[in-house]
GUTOR-502251 format. One record per residue (C-alpha): x, y, z. Coordinates in steps of 0.2 Angstrom, whole numbers, padded with zeros to 4 digits, always signed. Layout:
<nodes>
XYZ/...
</nodes>
This chain:
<nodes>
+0000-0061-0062/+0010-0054-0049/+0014-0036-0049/+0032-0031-0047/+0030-0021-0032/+0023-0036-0023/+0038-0047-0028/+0050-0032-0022/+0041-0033-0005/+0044-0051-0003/+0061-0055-0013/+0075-0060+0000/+0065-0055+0015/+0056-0070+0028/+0038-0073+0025/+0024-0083+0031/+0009-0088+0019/-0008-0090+0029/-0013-0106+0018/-0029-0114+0019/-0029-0125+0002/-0043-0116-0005/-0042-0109-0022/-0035-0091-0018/-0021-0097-0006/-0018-0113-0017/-0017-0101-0031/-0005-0087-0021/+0004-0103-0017/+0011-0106-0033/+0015-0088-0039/+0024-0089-0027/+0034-0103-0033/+0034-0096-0049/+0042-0081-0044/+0055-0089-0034/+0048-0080-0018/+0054-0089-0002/+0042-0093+0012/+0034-0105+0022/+0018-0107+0028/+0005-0109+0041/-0012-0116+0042/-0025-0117+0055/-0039-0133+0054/-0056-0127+0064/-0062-0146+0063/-0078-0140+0059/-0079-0151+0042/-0075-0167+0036/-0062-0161+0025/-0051-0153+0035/-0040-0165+0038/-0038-0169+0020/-0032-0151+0016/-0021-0150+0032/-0013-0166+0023/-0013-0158+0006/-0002-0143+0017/+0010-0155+0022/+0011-0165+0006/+0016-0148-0004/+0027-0142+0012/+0036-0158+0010/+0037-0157-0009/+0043-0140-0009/+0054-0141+0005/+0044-0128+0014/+0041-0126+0036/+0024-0130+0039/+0017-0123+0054/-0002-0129+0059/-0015-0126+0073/-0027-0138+0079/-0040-0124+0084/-0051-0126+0102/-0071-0128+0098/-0081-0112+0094/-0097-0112+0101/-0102-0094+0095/-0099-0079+0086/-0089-0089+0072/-0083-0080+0060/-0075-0066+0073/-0069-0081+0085/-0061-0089+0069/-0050-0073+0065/-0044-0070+0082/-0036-0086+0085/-0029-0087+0066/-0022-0070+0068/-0015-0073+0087/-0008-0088+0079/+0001-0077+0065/+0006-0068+0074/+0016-0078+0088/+0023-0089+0074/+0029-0071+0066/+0036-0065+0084/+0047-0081+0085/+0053-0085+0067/+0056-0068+0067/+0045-0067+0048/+0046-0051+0040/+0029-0052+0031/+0013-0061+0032/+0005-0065+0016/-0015-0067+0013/-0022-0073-0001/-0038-0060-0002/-0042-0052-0016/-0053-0044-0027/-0069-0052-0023/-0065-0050-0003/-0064-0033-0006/-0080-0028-0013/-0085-0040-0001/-0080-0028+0013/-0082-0013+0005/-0103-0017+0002/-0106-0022+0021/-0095-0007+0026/-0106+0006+0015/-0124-0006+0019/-0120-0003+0039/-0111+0015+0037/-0094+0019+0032/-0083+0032+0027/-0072+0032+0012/-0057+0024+0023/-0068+0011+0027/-0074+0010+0009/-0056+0009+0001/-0055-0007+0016/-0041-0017+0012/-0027-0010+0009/-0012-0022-0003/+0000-0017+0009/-0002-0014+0027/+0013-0008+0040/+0010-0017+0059/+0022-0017+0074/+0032-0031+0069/+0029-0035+0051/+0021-0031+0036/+0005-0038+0030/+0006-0041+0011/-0010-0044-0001/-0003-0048-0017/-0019-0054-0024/-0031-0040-0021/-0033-0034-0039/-0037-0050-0046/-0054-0060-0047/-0057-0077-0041/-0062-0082-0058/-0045-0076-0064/-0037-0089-0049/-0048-0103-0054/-0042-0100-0070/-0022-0100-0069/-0024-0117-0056/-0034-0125-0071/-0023-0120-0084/-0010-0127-0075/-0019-0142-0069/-0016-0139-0047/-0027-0146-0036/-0036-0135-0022/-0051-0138-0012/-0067-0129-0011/-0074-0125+0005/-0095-0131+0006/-0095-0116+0020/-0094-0103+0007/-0112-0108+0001/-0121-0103+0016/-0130-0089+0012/-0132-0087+0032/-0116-0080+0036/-0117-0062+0029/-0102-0061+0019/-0108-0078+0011/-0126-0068+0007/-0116-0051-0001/-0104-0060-0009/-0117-0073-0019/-0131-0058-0019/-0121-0044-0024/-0102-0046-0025/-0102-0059-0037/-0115-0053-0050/-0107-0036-0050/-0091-0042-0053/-0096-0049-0068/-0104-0036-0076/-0093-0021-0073/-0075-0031-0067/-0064-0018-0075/-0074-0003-0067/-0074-0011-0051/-0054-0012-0052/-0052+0006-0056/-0063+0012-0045/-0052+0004-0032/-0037+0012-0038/-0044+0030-0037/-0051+0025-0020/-0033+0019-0013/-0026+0036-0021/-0039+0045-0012/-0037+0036+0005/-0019+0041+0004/-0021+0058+0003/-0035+0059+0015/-0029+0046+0027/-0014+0054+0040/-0002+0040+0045/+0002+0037+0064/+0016+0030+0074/+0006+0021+0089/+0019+0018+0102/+0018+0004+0113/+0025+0000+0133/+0021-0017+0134/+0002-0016+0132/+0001+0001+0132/-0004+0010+0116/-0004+0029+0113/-0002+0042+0098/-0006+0061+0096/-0021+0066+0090/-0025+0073+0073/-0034+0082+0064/-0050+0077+0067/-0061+0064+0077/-0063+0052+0061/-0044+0050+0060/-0044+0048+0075/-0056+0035+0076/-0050+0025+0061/-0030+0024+0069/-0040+0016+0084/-0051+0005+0073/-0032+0002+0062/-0023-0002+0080/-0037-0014+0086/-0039-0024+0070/-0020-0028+0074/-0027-0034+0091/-0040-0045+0083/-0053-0033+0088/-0066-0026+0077/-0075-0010+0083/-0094-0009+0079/-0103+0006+0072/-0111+0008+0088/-0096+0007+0097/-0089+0020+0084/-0101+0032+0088/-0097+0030+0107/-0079+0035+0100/-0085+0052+0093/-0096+0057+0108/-0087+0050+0124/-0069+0055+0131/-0066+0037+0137/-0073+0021+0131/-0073+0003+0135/-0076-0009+0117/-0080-0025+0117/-0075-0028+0137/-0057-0030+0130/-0049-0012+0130/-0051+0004+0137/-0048+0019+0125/-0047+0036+0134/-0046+0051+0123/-0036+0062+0135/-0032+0083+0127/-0019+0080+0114/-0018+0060+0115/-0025+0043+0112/-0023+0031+0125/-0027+0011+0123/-0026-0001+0134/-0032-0019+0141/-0047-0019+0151/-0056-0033+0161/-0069-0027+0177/-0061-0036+0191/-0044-0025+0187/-0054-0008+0185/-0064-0010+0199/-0051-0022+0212/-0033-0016+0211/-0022-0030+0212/-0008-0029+0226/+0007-0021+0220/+0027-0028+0228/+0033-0010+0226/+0019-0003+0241/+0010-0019+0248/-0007-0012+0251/-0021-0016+0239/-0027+0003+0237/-0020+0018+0227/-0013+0030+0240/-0020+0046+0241/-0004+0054+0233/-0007+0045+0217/-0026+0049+0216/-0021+0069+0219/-0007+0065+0204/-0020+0058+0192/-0032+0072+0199/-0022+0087+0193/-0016+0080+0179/-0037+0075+0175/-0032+0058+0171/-0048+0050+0169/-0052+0038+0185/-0057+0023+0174/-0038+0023+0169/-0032+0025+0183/-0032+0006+0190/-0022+0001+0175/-0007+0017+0179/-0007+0012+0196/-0003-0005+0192/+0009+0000+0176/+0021+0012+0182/+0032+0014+0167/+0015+0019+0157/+0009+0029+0172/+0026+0038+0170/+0024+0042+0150/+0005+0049+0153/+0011+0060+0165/+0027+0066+0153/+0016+0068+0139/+0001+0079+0149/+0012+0089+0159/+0016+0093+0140/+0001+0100+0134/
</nodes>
């Protein structure tokens, strides 16, 4: 059930499986296995229902059995905004656990029902054909590669390989909540046409990644510490979808109306997190919180609170936008490269 490219991915290298004991990761579990993939794995238990426990036991009874590192998080409470709380701490927890195992890939267990999932919200609230084509089987970050080995399948195709072969996995009662939004277009929409037109549905999402691949320019963002830059390309839509590709690695999802802020303002601040300053030929990102743009802290190197007038007149010939400025004041070696790289232009 596993392509080959996938296994070529993931032979001989170190991954992580984000596991949850649902069908689709249960079911990724054991093709794994079957394709003597190594890897361990890492789950996160929200405490939000009764069964958690029992599937954070089921975890560390295959880990056990399988010889396998468990790695589990006992999540904080979420008092709003769920869904997009629940993916930031799974991802931050990923991704620290990648920084110090030194994992090469991370492995999800979405597939095809997730991606039409996505791609129907995308299109019903305004998309593009990148956003469309959504999630991509394999995904280059900073440190590692996300890997998506089930995306072309169905879940009816998972449920059946884990009955054939007799393998427990639980079913999350959340998924029936017609509340949360993804709940109401997978039951609504995803689902049905899924089961009418399953074959259409997969080719159209082959033509749509070959499509993306020729449309879609790839970026090196570079990075100083919590710096981010990259040059511009060719138009403000690429632009816009690096940023969108650069802040998703952050746990960050832009909004459509903070997309449109993208295409009509030089700078903009999104979601009170980052600051994103579209500066002649380049990108800058950066982290943003009010008290630092508005209160310089105290720097060892000058002992005074202020910027001094001669960086002010630097940032003013250069026409480095003053929102930024805070953050270069405070970051020298990033000050440095913004300089380098307009001085350029």
């Amino acid at each position: 059930m596993l392509e080959d490219s996938f296994l070529d991915i993931l032979k001989n290298k170190k991954n992580l499986l984000a596991f949850s004991a649902g069908v689709d990761s249960t079911a990724l579990f054991f093709l794994l296995l079957k394709n003597n993939i190594k890897f361990d794995i890492a789950i996160v238990n929200y405490n939000v229902r009764k069964q958690s426990q029992k599937e954070l036991e089921y975890a560390q009874e295959l880990a056990s059995i399988h010889n396998l590192k468990i790695h589990s998080l006992n999540a904080p409470k979420i008092d709003k905004n769920f869904e997009a709380k629940a993916r930031e701490i799974r991802y931050d927890f990923f991704e620290e656990l990648i920084k110090t195992y030194a994992y090469e890939n991370l492995i999800t267990a979405h597939h095809l029902g997730d991606r039409l999932e996505w791609m129907l919200m995308q299109f019903c609230k305004g998309a593009g054909c990148a956003e469309i084509a959504g999630m991509q089987k394999v995904q280059h970050r900073n440190s590692y590669t996300l890997v998506r080995p089930l995306l072309k399948l169905d879940k009816k195709e998972l449920f059946a390989y884990l009955h054939a072969n007799n393998i427990k996995y639980f079913e999350d009662e959340s998924n029936l909540d017609e509340d949360i939004k993804r709940n109401s277009f997978r039951h609504s929409y995803a689902s049905p046409l899924l089961d009418k037109y399953l074959d259409g549905i997969k080719k159209s999402f082959d033509y749509l990644d070959e499509d993306r691949a020729a449309l879609i320019q790839e970026v090196e963002i570079k990075n100083i510490k919590d710096f981010a830059y990259f040059k511009k390309l060719q138009s403000k839509r690429a632009d816009i979808f690096v940023i969108d590709k650069y802040l998703k690695s952050k746990s960050y999802m832009l909004s459509a109306s903070e997309r449109e802020m993208l295409k009509k303002e030089k700078i903009t601040i999104v979601g009170r997190k980052f600051l994103v300053n579209q500066e002649k030929d380049f990108v800058f990102i950066v982290p943003y919180s009010q008290e630092n743009f508005h209160t310089p802290r105290v720097l060892p190197h000058n002992g005074s609170g202020r910027m001094p007038k001669e960086f002010k007149e630097e940032c003013r010939i250069l026409k480095i936008d003053p929102k930024l400025r805070p953050y270069l004041y405070e970051n020298e070696e990033a000050f440095l490269k913004v300089k380098e790289l307009l001085a350029s232009v």
